[in-house]
C-alpha positions in Angstrom: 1.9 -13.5 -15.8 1.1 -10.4 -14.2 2.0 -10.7 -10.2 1.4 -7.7 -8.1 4.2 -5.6 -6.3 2.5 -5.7 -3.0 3.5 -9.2 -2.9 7.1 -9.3 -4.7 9.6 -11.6 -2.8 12.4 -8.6 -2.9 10.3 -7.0 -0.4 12.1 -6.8 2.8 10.4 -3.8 5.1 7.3 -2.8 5.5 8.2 0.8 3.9 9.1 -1.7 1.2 5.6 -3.3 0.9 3.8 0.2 2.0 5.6 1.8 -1.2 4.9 -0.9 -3.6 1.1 -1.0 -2.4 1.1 2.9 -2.7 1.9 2.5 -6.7 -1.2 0.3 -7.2 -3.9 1.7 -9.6 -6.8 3.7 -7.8 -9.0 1.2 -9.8 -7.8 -1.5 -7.9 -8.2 0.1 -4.2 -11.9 0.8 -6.1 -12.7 -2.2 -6.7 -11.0 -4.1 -3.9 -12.8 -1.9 -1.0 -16.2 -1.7 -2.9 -16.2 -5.2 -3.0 -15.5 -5.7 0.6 -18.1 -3.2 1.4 -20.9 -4.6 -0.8 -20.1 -8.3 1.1 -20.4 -6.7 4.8 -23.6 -4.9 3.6 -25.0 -8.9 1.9 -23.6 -10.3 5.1 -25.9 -8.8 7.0 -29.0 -10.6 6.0 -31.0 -7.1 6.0 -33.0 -7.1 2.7 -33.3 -3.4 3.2 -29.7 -3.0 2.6 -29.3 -5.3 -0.3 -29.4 -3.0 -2.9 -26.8 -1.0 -1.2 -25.0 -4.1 -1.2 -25.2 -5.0 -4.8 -24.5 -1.4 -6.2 -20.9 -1.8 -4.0 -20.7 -5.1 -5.8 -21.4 -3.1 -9.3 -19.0 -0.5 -8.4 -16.5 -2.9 -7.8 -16.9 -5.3 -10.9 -16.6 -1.9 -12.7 -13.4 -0.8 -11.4 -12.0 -4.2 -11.8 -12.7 -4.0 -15.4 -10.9 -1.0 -15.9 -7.9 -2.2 -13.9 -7.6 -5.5 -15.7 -8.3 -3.6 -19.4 -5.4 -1.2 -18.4 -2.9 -3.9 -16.9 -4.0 -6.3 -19.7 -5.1 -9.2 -17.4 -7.9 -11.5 -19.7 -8.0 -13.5 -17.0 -9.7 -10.9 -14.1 -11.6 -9.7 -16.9 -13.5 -12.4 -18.2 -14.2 -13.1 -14.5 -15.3 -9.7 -13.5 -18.0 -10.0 -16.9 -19.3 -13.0 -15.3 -19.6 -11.1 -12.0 -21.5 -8.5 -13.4 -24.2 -10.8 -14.8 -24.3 -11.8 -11.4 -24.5 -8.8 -9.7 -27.3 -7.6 -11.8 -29.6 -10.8 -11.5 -28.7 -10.0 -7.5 -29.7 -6.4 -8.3 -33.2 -7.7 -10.2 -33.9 -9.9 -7.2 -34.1 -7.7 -4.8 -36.8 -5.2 -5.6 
């Protein structure tokens, strides 16, 4: 099982936890703050900005692919391929 070093019980400071977070993949801060951006954009209920919305959601589903091809997660892989059937019939729906 893969677990993530930001959240490894031996961590004991928050240098500890700042270092560990520090050695994530770029992919994963990618995908992770794209997809918080694309769900404050959606949150807003302006249909103007859904597009913005759904390419942050794209973005994100992409760099969550590569993260979980790299660090051999199946699991956050097949998920993010359903998420990107998603994101595109969101895409598709609002134009």
């Amino acid at each position: 099982m893969v677990q993530s070093p930001c959240f490894n019980k031996g961590m004991k400071t928050l240098t500890d936890i700042k270092t560990a977070c520090q050695q994530q993949s770029r992919y994963a801060w990618i995908g992770s703050l794209s997809g918080l951006i694309g769900a404050g954009i959606l949150s807003t209920g302006n249909p103007d900005m859904a597009v913005m919305g759904w390419c942050a959601f794209l973005v994100s589903n992409i760099g969550w692919i590569i993260e979980s091809t790299l660090s051999r997660n199946p699991t956050i892989f097949i998920m993010q391929l359903g998420f990107v059937a998603t994101t595109v019939n969101g895409l598709s729906n609002s134009f």
